[in-house]
C-alpha positions, 0 to 999 in steps of 0.5 A: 672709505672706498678703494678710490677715495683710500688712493686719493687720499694717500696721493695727496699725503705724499702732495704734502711730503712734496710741496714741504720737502719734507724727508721720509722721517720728519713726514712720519713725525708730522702724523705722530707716527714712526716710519715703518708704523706709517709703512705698514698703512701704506701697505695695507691700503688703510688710513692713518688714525684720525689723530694722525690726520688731524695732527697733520692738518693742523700743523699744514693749516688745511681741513681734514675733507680736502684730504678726499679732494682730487683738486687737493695738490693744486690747492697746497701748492699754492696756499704753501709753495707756490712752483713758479715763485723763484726767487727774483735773482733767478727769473730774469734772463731765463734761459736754462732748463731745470734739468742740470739743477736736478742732476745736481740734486741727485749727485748731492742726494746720492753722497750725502742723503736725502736730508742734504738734498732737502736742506739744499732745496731750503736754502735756495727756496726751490719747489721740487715740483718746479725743478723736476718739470724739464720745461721750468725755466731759470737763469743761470745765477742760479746754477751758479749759485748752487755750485759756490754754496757747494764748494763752501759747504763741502769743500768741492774740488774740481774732480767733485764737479767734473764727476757730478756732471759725469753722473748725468746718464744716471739721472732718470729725468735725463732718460729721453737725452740717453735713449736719443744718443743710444741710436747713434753707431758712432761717438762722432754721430752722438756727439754732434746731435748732442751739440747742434740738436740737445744742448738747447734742451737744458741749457740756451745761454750759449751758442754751442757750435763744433770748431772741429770734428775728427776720428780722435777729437773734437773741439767745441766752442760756447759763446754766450748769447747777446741777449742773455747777457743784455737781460743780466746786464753782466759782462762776459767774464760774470757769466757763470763761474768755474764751478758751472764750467767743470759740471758742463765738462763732465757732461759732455765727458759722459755722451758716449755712456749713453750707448758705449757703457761706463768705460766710454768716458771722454777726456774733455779739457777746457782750451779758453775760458771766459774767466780768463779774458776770452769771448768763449769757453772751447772745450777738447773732447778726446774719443775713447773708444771701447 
């Protein structure tokens, strides 16, 4: 096997890890080989035995050529997973980005292993590659849903999702939001591009918009969109929950990390809330400066 057809043939193993979900133990078993014998060909460049593959081909239900062939991920993905096939609850109204359902990928991923971000990626029927891709679409039922089966599953308190959303400039997909919001000098600079200019980036079911703005605090207001919550035929007080809402705090808790480091932290405090009979959720940043 040539150098090329060698790469090409590992890229499309691990399009199979991907599409699967499969963690890096249960895709070593899949070849009938144990994690560090399946290492040791990856650094040698060297093919598994043909057993191997042929096990592996058997259990995923393709030929042993399509292996060598360029076009192999496409053709897995949609024999197999299928990225665009969201469950129905969550393509209408679509109006968030993927982007903060990968940031809740990599918190679940960080505390509690690869296995529970698989498992979690199982349970709601999401394709890695979907969710990784900033421009994917869903509709905010999903995000919701994520953050309630959390709270159940692992008895999340309101710091625990304060402080997921906290971990958002740790997020390598995020590196384009960091990098952007580094440039400004000012906390109040960084705060209002992140308002007018980025909110839309990762999620346009509200309008965000600065109530007001000082040298020591800011108040935001997010309003949901009309139309968003026509298309879901919900009222108000169903968009969302409160889990979603501690996640978006410490979000917006964490801009200033982007250029001030980790000690930046804003303390953000909610002043109205959907869930409690108001046509908005208005938030309270106050500045702390380094």
């Amino acid at each position: 096997m040539s150098p090329n057809e060698c790469q090409i043939f590992w890229t499309n193993l691990e399009s199979i890890k991907n599409v699967m979900q499969l963690s890096d133990d249960e895709f070593s078993n899949s070849l009938g080989l144990t994690l560090s014998e399946l290492n040791k060909f990856k650094i040698r460049g060297a093919t598994p035995p043909l057993l191997s593959v042929f096990q592996i081909a058997e259990k995923y239900n393709f030929h042993l050529e399509d292996l060598l062939n360029s076009q192999f991920k496409l053709i897995f993905n949609k024999n197999n997973a299928n990225s665009n096939s969201l469950n129905q609850r969550y393509t209408s109204g679509a109006y968030s980005k993927t982007r903060p359902i990968t940031n809740i990928l990599n918190y679940v991923e960080v505390n509690f292993g690869e296995r529970a971000k698989i498992n979690l990626l199982r349970k709601f029927q999401l394709n890695e590659d979907f969710i990784s891709n900033p421009n994917s679409s869903v509709n905010i039922h999903l995000i919701s849903d994520i953050a309630l089966y959390l709270k159940d599953l692992y008895n999340f308190s309101n710091l625990d999702f304060f402080k997921m959303g906290q971990r958002t400039p740790n997020v390598a997909s995020n590196q384009v939001i960091t990098d952007k919001l580094s440039q400004y000098r000012k906390i109040e600079d960084m705060y209002v591009h992140f308002v007018e200019e980025m909110s839309p980036m990762f999620d346009y079911n509200y309008d965000y918009k600065i109530k007001s703005l000082n040298a020591v605090e800011m108040i935001i207001d997010s309003i949901p969109r009309s139309e968003v919550l026509d298309e879901l035929e919900i009222r108000q007080s169903e968009f969302g929950n409160n889990q979603v809402c501690l996640t978006r705090m410490g979000v917006i808790s964490s801009v200033p990390v982007a250029r001030f480091g980790k000690d930046s932290f804003s303390r953000v405090t909610k002043v109205k809330s959907l869930y409690e009979g108001e046509c908005t959720n208005t938030y309270r940043v106050v500045f702390n400066r380094p």
